[in-house]
C-alpha positions in Angstrom: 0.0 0.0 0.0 1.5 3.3 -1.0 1.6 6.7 1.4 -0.4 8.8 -1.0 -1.9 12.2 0.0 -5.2 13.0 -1.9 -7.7 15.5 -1.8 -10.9 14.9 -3.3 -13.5 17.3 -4.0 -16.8 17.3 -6.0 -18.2 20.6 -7.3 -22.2 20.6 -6.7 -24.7 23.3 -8.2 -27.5 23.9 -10.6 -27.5 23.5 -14.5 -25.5 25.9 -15.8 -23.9 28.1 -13.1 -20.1 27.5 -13.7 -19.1 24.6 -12.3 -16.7 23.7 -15.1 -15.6 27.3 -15.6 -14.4 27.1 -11.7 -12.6 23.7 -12.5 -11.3 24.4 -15.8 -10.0 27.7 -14.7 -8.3 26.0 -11.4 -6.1 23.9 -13.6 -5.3 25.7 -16.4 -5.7 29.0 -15.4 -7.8 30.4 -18.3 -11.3 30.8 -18.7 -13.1 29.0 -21.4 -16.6 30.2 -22.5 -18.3 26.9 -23.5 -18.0 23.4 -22.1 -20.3 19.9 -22.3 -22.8 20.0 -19.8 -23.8 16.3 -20.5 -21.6 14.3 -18.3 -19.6 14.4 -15.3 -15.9 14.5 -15.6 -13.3 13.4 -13.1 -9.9 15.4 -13.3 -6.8 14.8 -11.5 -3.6 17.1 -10.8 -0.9 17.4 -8.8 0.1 19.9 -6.4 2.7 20.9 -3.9 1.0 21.6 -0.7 3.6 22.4 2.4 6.3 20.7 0.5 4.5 18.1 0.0 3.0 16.3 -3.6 -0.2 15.8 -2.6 -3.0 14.5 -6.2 -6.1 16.1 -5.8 -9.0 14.6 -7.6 -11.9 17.0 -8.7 -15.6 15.7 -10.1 -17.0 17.7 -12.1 -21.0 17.1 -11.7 -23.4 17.8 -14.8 -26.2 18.2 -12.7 -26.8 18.3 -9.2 -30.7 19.7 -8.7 -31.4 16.5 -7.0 -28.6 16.1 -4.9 -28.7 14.1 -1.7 -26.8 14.5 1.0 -26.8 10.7 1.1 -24.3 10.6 -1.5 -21.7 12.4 -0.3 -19.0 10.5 2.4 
């Protein structure tokens, strides 16, 4: 078993708020006007947090209206 430090986060919200302008503009650091809004999308990246690599893994959700809290752990 490796020692591997990971962060994960999922980015909830309505249709069509931003979600994946927020995401998109966290990794690449430019904004991009149009994206799918179809399907979810799971990104990972690696950071150095305290000295430390550390992957974070961000899920992009396509739609969350119904969301419950049930499925988040």
């Amino acid at each position: 078993m490796t020692n591997v430090n990971r962060i994960r986060v999922v980015v909830l919200g309505g249709h069509r708020v931003g979600k994946s302008a927020v995401v998109v503009r966290y990794l690449t650091r430019r904004y991009i006007g149009e994206y799918s809004s179809t399907s979810d999308f799971l990104y990972r990246h690696s950071v150095t947090i305290d000295n430390v690599s550390t992957e974070v893994e961000i899920l992009d959700t396509s739609r969350c209206e119904d969301i419950d809290a049930r499925w988040i752990r």
